[in-house]
N, CA, C and O atoms as a GROMACS GRO file, in nm:
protein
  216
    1UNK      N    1   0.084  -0.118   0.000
    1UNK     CA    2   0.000   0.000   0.000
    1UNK      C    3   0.089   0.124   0.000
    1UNK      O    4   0.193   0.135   0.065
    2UNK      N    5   0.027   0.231  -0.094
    2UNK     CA    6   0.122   0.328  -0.074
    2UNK      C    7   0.050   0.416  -0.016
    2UNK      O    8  -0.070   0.392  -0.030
    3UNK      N    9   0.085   0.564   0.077
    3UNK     CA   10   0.113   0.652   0.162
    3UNK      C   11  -0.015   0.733   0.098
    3UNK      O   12  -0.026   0.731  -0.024
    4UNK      N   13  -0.096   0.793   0.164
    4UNK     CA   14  -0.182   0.882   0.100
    4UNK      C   15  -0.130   1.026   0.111
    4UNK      O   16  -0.168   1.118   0.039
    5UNK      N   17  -0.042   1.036   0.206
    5UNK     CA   18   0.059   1.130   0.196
    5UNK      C   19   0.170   1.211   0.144
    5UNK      O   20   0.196   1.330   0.124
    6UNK      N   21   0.220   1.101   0.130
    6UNK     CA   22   0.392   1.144   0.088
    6UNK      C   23   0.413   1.032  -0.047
    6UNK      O   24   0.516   1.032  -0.114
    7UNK      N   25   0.299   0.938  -0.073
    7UNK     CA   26   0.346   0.811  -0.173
    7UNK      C   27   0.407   0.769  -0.154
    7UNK      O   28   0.487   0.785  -0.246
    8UNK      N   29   0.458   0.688  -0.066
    8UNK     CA   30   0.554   0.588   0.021
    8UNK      C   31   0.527   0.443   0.013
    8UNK      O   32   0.440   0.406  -0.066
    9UNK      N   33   0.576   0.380   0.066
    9UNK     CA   34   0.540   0.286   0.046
    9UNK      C   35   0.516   0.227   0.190
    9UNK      O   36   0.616   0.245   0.259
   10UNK      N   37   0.406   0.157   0.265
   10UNK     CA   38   0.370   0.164   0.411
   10UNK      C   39   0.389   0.046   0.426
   10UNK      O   40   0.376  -0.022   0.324
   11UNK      N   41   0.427  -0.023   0.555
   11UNK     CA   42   0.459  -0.117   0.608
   11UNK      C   43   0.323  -0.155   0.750
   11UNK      O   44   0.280  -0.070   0.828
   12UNK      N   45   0.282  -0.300   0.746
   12UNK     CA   46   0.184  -0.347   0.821
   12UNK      C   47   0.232  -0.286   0.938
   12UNK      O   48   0.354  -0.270   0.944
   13UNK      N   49   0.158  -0.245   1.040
   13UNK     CA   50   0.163  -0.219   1.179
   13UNK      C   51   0.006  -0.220   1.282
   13UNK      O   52  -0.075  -0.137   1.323
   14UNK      N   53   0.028  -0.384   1.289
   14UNK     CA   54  -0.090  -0.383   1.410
   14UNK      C   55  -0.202  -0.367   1.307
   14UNK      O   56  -0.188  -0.352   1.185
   15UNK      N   57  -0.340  -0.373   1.395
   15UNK     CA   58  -0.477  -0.334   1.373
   15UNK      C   59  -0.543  -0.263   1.410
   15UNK      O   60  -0.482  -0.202   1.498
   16UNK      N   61  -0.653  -0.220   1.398
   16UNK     CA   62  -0.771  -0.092   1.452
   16UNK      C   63  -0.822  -0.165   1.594
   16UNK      O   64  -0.794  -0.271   1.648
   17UNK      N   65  -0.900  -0.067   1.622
   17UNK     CA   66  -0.960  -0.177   1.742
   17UNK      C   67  -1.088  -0.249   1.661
   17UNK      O   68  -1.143  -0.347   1.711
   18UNK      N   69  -1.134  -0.192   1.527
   18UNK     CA   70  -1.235  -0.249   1.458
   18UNK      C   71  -1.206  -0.362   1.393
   18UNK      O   72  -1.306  -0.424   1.360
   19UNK      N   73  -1.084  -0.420   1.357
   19UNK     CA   74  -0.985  -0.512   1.323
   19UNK      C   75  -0.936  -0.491   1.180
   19UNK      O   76  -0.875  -0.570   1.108
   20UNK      N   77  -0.971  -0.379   1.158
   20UNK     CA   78  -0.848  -0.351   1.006
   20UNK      C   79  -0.761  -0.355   1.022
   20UNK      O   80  -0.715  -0.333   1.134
   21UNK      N   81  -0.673  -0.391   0.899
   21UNK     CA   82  -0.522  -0.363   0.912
   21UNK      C   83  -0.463  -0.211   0.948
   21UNK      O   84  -0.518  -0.108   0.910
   22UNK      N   85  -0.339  -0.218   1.028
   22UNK     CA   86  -0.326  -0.053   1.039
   22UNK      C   87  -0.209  -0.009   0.928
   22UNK      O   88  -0.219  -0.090   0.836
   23UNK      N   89  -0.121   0.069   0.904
   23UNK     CA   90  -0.014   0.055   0.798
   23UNK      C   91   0.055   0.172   0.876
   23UNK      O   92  -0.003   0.211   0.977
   24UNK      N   93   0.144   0.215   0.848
   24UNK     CA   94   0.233   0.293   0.887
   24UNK      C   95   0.380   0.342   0.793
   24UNK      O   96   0.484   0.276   0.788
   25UNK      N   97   0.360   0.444   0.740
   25UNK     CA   98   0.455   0.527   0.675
   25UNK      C   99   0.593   0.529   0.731
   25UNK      O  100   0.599   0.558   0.850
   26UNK      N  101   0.724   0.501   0.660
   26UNK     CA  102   0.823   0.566   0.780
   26UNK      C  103   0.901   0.677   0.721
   26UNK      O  104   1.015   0.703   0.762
   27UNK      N  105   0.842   0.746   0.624
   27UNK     CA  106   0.898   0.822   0.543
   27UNK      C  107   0.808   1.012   0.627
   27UNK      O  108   0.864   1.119   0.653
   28UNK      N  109   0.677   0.976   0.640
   28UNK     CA  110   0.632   1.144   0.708
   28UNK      C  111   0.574   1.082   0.863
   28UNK      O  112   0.537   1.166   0.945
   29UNK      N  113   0.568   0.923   0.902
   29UNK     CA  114   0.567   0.854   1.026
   29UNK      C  115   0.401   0.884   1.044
   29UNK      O  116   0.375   0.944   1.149
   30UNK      N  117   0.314   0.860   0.979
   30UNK     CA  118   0.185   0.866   0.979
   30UNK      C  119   0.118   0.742   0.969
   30UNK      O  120   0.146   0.653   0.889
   31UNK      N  121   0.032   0.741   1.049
   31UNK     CA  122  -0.060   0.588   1.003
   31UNK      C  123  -0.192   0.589   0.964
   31UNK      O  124  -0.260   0.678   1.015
   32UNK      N  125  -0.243   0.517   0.891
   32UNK     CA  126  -0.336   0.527   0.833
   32UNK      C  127  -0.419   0.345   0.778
   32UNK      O  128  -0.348   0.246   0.764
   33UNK      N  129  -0.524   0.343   0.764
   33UNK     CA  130  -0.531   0.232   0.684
   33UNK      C  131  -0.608   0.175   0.547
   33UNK      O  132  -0.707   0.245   0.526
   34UNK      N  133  -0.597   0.088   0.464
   34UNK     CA  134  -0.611   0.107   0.350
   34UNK      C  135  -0.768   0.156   0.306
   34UNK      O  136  -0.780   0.244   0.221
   35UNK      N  137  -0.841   0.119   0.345
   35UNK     CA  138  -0.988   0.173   0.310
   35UNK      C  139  -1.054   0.219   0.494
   35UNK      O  140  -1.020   0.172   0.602
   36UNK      N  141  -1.146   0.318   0.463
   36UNK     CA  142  -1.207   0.367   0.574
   36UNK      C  143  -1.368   0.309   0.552
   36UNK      O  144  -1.410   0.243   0.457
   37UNK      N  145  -1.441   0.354   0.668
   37UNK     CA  146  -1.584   0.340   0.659
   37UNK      C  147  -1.632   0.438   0.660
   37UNK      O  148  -1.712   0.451   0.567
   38UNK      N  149  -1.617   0.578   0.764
   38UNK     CA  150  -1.656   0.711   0.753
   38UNK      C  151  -1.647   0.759   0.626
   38UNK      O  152  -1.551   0.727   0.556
   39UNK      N  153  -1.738   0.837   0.585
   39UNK     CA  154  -1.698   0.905   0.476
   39UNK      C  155  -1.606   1.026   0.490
   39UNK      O  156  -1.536   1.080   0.404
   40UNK      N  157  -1.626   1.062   0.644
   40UNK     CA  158  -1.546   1.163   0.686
   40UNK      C  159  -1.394   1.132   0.616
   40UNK      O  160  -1.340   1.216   0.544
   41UNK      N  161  -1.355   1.053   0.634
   41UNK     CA  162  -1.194   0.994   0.566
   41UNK      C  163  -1.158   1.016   0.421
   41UNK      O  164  -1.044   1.023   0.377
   42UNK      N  165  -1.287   1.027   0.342
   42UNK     CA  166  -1.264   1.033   0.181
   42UNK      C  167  -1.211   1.155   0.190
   42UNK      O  168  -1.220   1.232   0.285
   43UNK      N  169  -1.130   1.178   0.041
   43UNK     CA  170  -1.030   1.312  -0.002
   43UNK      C  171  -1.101   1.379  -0.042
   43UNK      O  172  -1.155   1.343  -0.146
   44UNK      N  173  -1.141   1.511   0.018
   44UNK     CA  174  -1.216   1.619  -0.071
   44UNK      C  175  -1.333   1.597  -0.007
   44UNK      O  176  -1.416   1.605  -0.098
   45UNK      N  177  -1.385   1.576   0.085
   45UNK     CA  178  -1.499   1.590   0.216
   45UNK      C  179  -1.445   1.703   0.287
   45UNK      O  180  -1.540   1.762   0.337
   46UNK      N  181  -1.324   1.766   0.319
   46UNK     CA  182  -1.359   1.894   0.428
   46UNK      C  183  -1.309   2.000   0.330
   46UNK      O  184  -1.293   2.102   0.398
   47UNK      N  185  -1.278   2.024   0.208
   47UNK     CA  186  -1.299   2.126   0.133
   47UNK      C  187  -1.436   2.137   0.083
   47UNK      O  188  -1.475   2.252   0.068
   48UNK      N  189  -1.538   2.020   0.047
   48UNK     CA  190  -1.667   2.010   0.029
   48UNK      C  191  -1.760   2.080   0.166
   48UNK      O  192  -1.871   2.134   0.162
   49UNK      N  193  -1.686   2.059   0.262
   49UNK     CA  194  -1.746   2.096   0.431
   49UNK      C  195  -1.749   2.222   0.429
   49UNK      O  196  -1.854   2.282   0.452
   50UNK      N  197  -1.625   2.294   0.398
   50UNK     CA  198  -1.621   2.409   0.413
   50UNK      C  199  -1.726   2.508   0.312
   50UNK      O  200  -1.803   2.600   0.337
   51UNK      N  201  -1.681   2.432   0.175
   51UNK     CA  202  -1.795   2.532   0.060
   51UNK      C  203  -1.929   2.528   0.143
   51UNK      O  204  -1.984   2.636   0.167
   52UNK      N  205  -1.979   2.422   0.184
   52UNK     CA  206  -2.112   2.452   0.244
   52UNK      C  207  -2.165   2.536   0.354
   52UNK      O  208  -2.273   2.596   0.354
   53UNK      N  209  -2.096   2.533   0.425
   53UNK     CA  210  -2.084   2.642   0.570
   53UNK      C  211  -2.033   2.773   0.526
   53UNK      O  212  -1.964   2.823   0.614
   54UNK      N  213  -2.042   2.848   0.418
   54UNK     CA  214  -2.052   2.975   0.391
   54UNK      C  215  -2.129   3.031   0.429
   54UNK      O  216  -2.136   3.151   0.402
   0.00000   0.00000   0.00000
C-alpha cells in the first residue's frame, strides 16, 4: 500500500480496534489504513465541508 501522503510505500503495523489492518509510513511517520468506513476519511470531504458552511 502506498502513503496517502507522501506516496511511500507503508509497512503493516498492528490493527484498529475495529480489526483492520493498520499501515504505517516511515517516510512522514503517519498511520493510516487502507480503506475507511466514515466518509469523513474520503479526499475532498472537508474542502466540500467548508464550501457549504458559507
Amino acid at each position: 500500500m502506498n502513503c496517502y501522503y507522501c506516496k511511500n510505500v507503508c509497512i503493516k503495523k498492528g490493527k484498529q480496534n475495529n480489526g483492520t489492518q493498520k499501515y504505517y509510513c516511515k517516510a512522514c511517520e503517519k498511520y493510516q489504513q487502507e480503506s475507511y468506513v466514515k466518509n469523513a476519511y474520503l479526499s475532498g470531504i472537508d474542502k466540500m465541508l467548508s464550501e457549504t458552511n458559507l
